[in-house]
VEXFI-37385 format. One line per field, with one value per residue: residue number from 1; residue in three letters; x, y, z of N, C-alpha, C in turn. Coordinates in pm, whole numbers, plus 50000, padded with zeros to 5 digits. Layout:
BEGIN
num <- c(NUM; ...)
residu <- c(ala; ...)
n.px <- c(X; ...)
n.py <- c(Y; ...)
n.pz <- c(Z; ...)
ca.px <- c(X; ...)
ca.py <- c(Y; ...)
ca.pz <- c(Z; ...)
c.px <- c(X; ...)
c.py <- c(Y; ...)
c.pz <- c(Z; ...)
This chain:
BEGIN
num <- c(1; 2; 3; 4; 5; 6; 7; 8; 9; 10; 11; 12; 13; 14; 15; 16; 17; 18; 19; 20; 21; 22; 23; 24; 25; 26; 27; 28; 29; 30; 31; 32; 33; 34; 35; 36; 37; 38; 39; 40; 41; 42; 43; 44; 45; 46; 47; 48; 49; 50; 51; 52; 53; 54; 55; 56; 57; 58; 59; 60; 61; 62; 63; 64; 65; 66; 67; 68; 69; 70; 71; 72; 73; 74; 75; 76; 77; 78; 79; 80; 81; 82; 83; 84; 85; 86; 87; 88; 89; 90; 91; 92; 93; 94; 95; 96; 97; 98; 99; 100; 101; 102; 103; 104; 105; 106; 107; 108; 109; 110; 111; 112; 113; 114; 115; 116; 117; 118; 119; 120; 121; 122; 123; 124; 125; 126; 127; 128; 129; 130; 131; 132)
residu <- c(unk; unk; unk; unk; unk; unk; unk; unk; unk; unk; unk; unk; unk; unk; unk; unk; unk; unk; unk; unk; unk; unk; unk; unk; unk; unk; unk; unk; unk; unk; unk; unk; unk; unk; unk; unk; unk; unk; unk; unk; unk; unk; unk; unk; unk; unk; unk; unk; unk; unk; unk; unk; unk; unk; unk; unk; unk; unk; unk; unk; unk; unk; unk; unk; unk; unk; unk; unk; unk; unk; unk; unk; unk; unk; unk; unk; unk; unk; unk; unk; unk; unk; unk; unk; unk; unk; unk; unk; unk; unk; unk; unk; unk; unk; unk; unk; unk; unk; unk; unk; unk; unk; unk; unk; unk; unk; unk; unk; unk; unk; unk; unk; unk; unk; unk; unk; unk; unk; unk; unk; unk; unk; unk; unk; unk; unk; unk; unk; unk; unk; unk; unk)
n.px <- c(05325; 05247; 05141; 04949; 04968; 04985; 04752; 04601; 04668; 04624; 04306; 04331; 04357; 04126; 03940; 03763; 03804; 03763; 03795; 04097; 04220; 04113; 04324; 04589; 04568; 04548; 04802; 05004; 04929; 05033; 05294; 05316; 05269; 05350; 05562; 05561; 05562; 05259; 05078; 04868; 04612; 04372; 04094; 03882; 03790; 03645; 03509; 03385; 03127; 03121; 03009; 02992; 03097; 03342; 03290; 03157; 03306; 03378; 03552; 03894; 04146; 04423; 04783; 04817; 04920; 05134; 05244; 05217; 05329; 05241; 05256; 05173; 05175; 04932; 04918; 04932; 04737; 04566; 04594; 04575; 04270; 04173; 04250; 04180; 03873; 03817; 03914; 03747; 03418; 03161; 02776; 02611; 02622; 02840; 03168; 03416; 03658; 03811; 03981; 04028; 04022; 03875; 03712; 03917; 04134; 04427; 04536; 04376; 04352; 04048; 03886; 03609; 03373; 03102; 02752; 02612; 02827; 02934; 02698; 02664; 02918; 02909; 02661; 02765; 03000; 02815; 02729; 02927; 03055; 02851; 02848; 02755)
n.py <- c(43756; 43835; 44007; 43989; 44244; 44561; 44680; 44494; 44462; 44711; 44678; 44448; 44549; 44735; 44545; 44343; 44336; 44050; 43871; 43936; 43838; 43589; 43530; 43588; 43339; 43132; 43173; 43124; 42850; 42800; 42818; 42647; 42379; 42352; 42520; 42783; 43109; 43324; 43407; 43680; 43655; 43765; 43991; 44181; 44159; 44126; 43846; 43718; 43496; 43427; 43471; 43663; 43735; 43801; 44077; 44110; 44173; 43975; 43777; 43615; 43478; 43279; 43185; 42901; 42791; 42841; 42989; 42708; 42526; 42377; 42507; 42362; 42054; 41825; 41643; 41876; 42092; 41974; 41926; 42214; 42300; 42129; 42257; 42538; 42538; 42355; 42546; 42786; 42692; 42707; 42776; 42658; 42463; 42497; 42496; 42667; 42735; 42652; 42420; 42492; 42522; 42824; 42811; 42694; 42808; 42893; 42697; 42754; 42851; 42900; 43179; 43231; 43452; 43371; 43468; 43566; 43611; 43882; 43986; 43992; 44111; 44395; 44462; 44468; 44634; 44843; 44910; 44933; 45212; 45363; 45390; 45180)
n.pz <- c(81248; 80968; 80631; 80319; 80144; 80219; 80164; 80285; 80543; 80649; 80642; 80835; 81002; 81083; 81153; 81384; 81763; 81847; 81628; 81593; 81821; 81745; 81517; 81664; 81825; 81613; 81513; 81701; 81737; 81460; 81512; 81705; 81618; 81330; 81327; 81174; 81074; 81023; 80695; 80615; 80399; 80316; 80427; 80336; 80137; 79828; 79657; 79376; 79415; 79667; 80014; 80140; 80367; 80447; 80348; 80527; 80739; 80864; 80862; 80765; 80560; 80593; 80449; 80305; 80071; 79787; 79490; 79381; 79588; 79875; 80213; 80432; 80604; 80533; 80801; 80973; 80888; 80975; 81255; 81320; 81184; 81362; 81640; 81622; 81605; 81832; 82056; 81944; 81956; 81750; 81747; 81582; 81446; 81266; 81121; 81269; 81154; 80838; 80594; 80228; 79927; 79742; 79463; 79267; 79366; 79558; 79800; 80144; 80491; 80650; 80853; 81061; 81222; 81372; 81308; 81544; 81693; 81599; 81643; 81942; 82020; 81893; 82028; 82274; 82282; 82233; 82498; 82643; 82566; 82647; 82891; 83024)
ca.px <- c(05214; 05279; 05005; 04986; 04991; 04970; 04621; 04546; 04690; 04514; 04193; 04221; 04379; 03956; 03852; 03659; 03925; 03736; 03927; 04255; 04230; 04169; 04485; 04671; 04530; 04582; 04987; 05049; 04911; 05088; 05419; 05317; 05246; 05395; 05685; 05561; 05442; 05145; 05080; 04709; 04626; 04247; 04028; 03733; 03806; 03521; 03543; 03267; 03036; 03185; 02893; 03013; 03109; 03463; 03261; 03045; 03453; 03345; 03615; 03970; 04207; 04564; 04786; 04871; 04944; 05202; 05310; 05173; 05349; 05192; 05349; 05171; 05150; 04834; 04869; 04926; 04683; 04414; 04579; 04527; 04175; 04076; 04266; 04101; 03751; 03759; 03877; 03605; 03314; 03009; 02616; 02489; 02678; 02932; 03336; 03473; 03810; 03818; 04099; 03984; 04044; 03767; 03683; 03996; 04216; 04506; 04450; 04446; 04281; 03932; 03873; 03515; 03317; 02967; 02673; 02569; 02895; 02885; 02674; 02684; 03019; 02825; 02639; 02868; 03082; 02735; 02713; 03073; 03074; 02765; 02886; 02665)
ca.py <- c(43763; 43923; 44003; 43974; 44350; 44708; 44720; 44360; 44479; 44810; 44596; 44366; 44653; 44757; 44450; 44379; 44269; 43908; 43824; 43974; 43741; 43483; 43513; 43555; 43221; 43075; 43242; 43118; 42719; 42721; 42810; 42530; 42262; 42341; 42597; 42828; 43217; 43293; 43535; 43708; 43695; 43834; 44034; 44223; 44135; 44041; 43741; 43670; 43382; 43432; 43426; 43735; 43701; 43876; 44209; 44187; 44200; 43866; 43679; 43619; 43425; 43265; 43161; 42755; 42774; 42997; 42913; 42550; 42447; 42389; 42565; 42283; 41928; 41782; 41629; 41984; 42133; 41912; 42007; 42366; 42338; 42087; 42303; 42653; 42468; 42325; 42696; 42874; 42639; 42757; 42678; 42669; 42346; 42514; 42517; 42805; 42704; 42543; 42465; 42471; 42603; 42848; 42854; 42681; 42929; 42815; 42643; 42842; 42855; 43013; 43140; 43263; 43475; 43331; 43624; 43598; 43690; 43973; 44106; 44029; 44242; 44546; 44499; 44485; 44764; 45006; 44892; 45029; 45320; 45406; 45369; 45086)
ca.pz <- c(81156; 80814; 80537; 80194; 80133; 80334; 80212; 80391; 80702; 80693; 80669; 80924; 81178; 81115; 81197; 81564; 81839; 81837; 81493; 81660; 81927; 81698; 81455; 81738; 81822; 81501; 81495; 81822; 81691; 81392; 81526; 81758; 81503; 81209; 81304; 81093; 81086; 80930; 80632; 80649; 80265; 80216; 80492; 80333; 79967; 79746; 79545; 79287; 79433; 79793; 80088; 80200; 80498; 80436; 80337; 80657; 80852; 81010; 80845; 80709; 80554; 80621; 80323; 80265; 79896; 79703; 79370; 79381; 79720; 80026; 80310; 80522; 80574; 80604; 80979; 81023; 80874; 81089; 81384; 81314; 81204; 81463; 81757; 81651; 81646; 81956; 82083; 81924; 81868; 81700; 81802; 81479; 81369; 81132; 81158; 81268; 81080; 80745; 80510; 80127; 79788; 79702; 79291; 79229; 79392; 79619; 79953; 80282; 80584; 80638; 80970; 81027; 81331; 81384; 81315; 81632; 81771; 81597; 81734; 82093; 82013; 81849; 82166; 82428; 82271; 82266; 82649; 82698; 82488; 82681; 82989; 83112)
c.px <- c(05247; 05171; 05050; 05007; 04983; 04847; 04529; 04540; 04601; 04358; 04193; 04301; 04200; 03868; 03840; 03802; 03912; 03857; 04005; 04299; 04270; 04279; 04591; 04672; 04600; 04709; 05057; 05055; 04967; 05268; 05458; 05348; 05294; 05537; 05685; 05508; 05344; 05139; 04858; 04697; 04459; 04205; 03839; 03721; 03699; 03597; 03386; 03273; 03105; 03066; 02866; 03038; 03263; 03413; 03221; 03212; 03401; 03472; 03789; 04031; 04381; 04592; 04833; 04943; 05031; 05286; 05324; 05251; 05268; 05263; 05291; 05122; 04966; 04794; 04853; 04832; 04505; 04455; 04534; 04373; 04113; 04087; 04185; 03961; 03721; 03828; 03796; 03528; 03221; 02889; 02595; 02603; 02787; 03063; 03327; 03587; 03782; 03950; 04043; 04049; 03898; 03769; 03885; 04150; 04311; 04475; 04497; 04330; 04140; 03870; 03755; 03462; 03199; 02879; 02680; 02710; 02934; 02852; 02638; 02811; 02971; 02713; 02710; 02973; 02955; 02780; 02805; 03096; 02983; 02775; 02797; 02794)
c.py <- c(43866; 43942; 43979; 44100; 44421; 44724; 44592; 44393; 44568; 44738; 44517; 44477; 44742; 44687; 44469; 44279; 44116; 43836; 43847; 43870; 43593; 43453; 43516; 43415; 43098; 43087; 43117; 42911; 42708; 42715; 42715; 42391; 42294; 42445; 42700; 42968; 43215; 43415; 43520; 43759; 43772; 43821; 44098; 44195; 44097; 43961; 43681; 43499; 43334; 43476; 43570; 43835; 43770; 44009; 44240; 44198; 44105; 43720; 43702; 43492; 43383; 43176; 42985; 42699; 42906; 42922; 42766; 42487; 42458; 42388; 42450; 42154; 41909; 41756; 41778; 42109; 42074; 41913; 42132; 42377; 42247; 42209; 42453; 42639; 42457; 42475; 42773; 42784; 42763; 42700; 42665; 42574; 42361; 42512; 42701; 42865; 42621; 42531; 42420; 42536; 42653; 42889; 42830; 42737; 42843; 42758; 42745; 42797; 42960; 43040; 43252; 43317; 43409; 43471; 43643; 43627; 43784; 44038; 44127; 44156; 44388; 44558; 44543; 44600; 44855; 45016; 44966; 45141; 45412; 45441; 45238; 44952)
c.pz <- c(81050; 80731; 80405; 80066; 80231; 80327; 80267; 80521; 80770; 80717; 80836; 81070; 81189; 81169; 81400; 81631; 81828; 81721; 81512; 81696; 81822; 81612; 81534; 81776; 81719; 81484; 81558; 81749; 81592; 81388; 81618; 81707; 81400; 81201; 81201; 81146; 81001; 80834; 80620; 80470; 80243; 80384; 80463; 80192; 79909; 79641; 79521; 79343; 79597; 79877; 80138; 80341; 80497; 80393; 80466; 80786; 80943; 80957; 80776; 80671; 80564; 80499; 80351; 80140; 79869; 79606; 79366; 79462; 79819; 80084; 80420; 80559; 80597; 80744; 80987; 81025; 80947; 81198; 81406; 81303; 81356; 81631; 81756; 81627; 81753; 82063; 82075; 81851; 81861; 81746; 81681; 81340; 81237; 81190; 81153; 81149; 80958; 80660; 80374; 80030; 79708; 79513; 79202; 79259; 79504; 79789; 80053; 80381; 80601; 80770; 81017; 81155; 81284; 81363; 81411; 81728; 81748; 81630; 81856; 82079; 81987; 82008; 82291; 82406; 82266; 82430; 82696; 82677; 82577; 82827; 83064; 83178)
């Protein structure tokens, strides 16, 4: 796993172990299916008309696009989202995983915590912290 700078990496080494887990996840599947590593291009970044869901550190992205190639086929890219879907579904009827191009920008992967796991996590780390 590589990033797309030092201050990407520093970001997502802040992020909550859940999103760890899952890029490891995501690494692990695309060196499965597509033989590829992955580069981690945007963590907390703001981008004008973005949901913000990469400020709240509940999300990141992996790169697909660089200088108008795609690093990955299509089949491959619907194995990847379908396999880290049915890994981490969601209740609340959304993809976990998407692959898009937001505001024209190059395609990548978008790989998303749910709120509510969140903050079972902010829970379950007071619980620990607390000793409970």
């Amino acid at each position: 796993m590589t990033f797309k700078t030092p201050e990407v990496e520093a970001e997502f080494d802040s992020v909550s172990t859940f999103l760890h887990l899952m890029a490891k996840d995501f690494e692990t599947a695309s060196k499965l299916f597509a033989g590829q590593d992955i580069v981690i291009t945007r963590v907390k970044e703001h981008i004008c008309g973005d949901s913000g869901v990469h400020e709240a550190h509940r999300a990141f992205d992996v790169r697909d696009e660089f200088d108008g190639k795609r690093l990955f086929t299509d089949d491959q890219v619907k194995s990847l989202v379908d396999h880290i879907n049915t890994l981490y579904p969601r209740n609340d009827g959304k993809p976990t995983c998407i692959h898009h191009s937001f505001n024209c920008g190059p395609f990548h992967f978008h790989i998303q915590l749910a709120l509510l796991t969140t903050a079972y996590e902010a829970v379950k780390s007071g619980e620990q912290n607390s000793g409970n």
